[in-house]
C-alpha positions in Angstrom: -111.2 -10.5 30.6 -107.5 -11.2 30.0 -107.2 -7.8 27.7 -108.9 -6.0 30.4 -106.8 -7.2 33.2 -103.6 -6.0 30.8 -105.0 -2.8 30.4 -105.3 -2.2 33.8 -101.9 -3.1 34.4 -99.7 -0.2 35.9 -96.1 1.0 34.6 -94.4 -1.2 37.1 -95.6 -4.1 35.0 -94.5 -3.0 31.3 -90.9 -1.6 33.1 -90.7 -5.4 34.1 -91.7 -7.4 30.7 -89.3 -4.9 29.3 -86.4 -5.8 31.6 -87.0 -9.2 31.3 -86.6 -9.0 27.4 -83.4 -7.0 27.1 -82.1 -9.3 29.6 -82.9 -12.3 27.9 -81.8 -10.7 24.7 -78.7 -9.9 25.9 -77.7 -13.3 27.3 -78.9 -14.7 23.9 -76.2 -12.6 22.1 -73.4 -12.4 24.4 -72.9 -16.2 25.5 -71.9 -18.0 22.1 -69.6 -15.3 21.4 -67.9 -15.7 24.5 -68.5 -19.9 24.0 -66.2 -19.4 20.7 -63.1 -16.7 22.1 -62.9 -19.4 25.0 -63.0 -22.3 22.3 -60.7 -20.4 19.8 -58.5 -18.8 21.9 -54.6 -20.0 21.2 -52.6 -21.2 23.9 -49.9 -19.0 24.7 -46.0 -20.3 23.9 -42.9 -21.1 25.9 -39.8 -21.6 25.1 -37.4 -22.4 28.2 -33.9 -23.3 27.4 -31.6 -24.4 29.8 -27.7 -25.5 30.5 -24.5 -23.8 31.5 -23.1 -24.1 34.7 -24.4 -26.9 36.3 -23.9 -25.5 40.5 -27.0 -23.6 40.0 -29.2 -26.7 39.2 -30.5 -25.8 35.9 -32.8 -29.2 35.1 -34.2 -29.3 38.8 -35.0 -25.3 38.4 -36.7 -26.4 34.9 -38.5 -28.9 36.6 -40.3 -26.9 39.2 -41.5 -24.2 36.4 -42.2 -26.2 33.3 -45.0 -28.5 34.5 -46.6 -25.1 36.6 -46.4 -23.4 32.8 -48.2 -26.2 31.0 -50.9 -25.8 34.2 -51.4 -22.7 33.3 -52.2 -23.2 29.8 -48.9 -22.5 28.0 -47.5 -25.1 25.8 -44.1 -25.6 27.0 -41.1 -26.6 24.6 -37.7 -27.1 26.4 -34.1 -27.6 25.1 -30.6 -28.0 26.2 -28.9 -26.4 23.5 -28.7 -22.5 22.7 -29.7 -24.1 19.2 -33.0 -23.4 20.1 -32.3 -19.8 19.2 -31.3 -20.8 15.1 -34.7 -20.6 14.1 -35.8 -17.0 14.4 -38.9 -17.4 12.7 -40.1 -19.9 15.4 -39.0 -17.8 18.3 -41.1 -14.9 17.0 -43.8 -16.8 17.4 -43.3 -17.6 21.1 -44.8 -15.4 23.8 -42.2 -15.8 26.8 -38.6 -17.4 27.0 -37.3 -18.6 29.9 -33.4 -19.0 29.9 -31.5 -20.7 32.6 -28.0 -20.6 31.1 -25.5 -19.5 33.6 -22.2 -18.4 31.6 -21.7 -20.4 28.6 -20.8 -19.0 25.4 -23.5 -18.1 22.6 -22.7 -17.5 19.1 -23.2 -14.5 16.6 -26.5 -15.7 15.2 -27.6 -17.4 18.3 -27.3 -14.2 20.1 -29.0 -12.2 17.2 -32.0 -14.1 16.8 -32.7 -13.8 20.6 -32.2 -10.2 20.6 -34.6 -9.3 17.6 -36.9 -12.2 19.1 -36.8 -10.0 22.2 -37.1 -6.8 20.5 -39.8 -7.6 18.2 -42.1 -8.3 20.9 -41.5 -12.0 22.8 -41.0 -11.9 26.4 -37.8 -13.1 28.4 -38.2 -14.4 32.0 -35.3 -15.6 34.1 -33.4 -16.0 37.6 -30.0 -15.6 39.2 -27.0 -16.4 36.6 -28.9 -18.0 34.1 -30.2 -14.7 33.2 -28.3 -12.5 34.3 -24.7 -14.1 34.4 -24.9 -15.6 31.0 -22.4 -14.9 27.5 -20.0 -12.8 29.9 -18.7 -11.5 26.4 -22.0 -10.4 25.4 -22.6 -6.9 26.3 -25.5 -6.4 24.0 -27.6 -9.3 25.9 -26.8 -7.7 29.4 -28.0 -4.6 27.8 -31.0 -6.5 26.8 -31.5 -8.1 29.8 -30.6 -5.1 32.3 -28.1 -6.1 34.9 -25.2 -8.1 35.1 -24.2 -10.1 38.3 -20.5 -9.4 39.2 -20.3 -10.8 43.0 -21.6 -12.4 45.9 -20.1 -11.3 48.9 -19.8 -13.7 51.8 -21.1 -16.3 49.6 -24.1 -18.2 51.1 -25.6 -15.9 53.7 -28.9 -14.9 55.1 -30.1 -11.8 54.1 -33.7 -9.9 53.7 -36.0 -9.0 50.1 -37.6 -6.0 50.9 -40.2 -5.2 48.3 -40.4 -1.3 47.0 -42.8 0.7 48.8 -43.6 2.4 46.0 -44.3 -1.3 43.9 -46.7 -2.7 46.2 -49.5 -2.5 44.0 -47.3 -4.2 40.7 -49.3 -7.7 39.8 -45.3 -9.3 39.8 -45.2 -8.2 44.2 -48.7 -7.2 45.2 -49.8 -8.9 48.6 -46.3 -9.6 49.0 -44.2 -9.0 52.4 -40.2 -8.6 53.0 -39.3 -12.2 53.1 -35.7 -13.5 54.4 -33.2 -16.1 52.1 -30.0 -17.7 53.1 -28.5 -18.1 49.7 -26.1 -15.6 47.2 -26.9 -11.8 47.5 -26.6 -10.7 45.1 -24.3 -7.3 44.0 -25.4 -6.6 40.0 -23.9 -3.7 37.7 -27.4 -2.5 36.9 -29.6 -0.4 33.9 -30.9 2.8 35.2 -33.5 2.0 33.2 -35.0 -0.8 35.0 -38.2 -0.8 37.3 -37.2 -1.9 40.2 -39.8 -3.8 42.5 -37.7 -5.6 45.3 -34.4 -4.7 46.8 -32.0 -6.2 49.7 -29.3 -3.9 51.2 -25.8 -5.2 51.9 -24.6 -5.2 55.5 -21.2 -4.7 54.8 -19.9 -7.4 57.0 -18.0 -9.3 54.1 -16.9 -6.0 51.7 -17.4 -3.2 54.3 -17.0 -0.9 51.7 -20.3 -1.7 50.4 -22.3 -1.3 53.7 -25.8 0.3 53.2 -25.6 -0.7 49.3 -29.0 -0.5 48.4 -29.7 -3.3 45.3 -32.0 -4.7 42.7 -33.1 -8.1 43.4 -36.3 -8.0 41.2 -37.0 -5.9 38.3 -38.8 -5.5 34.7 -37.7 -3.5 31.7 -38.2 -3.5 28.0 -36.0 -4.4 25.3 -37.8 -2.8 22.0 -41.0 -4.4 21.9 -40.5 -7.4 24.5 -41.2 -7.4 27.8 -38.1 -8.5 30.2 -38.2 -9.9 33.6 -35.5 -10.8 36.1 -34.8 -11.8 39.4 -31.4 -12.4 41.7 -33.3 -15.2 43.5 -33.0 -18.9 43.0 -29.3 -19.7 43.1 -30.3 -23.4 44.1 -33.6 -25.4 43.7 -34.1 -25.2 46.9 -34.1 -21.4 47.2 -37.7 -21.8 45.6 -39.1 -23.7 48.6 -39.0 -19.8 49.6 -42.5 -19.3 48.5 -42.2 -15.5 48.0 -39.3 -16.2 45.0 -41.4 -18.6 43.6 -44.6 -16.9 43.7 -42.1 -13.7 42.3 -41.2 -15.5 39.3 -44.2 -17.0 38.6 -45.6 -13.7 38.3 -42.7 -12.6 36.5 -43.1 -15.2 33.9 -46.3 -13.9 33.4 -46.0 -10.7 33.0 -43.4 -11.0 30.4 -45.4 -13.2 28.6 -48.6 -10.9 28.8 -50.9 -12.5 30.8 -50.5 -9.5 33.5 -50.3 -6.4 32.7 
């Protein structure tokens, strides 16, 4: 009776057994292999090195960005000394390195070994002056790093980011408005090479030669193989309570680690 009643049975019944199978099949093959990437998978690297000039708060910027970095998976080390950069072998083994370094002076090989750290392929992530307004004598890191900061007209002032139109959809700004800070603006001697992705434009009220200056707060470049990200933002700890320059260099970070693309 049982045969008879299969043989009877119309297409729609095989086409289902047969679904069924490859189904079951497939979710027998494909979820230990994604059980061992998950379980092997190496935690990305972080190096973030901090000192210099101490008005722009380096520890309490560290603070706000190291525990969110160990959140996200990344095992963080941090150091005080540009001595971190001796060991060029261990940096090349990193995946991002965040300096906040404003000024300061960095020696021969301290300088080199960051460089071809960079160059071979680790990322560098960082804010304000301690990226961008580090080793004034340097001019092979600000070529590295893309800009170099060179004044702040009016000092602390309000003034608007206004992210590039033509960026909206870059994971670092997408879903992100034009957002207001009262801090430093900013005015950089920049790369034309970099990729810009926010902007603010001078009013000309404290240089009104400048008026209608249209400049770079946010950008990402390469330097060789590396990924490098910068923004003007964060003079203070505080200036991260602004949740669109956090959220920026979050993203930032990120990205020049290779976690978006």
């Amino acid at each position: 009776m049982k045969l008879k009643n299969i043989e009877k049975a119309g297409p729609k019944y095989w086409v289902t057994i047969a679904v069924t199978i490859i189904f079951f099949l497939l979710g027998a093959l494909s979820f230990p292999i994604l059980a061992d990437a998950s379980d092997n998978q190496p935690n990305k690297k972080a190096l973030i090195v901090w000192g210099g000039w101490e008005g722009h708060e380096p520890k309490k910027c560290v603070d706000i960005f190291a525990p969110w970095l160990r959140e996200q998976g990344f095992e963080v080390e941090i150091s005080d000394t540009l001595d971190a950069y001796l060991d060029l072998e261990k940096l090349k083994k990193l995946d991002v390195i965040v300096q906040v370094y404003t000024q300061g002076t960095i020696t021969g090989q301290q300088e080199r070994n960051l460089l071809e750290a960079v160059k071979s392929g680790v990322g560098l992530a960082g804010w304000h002056g301690g990226l961008a307004d580090s080793f004034r004598m340097n001019t092979e890191y600000q070529f590295m790093v893309g800009g170099q900061w060179v004044a702040h007209p009016g000092g602390i002032i309000d003034y608007e980011v206004n992210i590039v139109p033509e960026k909206k959809n870059d994971p670092i700004v997408r879903g992100l408005k034009d957002f207001k800070m009262h801090s430093e603006q900013y005015y950089m001697h920049i790369d034309p090479i970099i990729e810009v992705l926010a902007t603010t434009t001078f009013s000309g009220k404290y240089a009104p030669w400048i008026e209608g200056v249209v400049m770079p707060v946010v950008w990402k470049k390469y330097y060789g193989k590396g990924r490098v990200f910068y923004s003007s933002l964060g003079h203070v700890a505080a200036d991260f309570d602004v949740p669109e320059a956090r959220e920026i260099v979050k993203r930032g970070i990120l990205w020049a680690a290779r976690v978006l693309n």
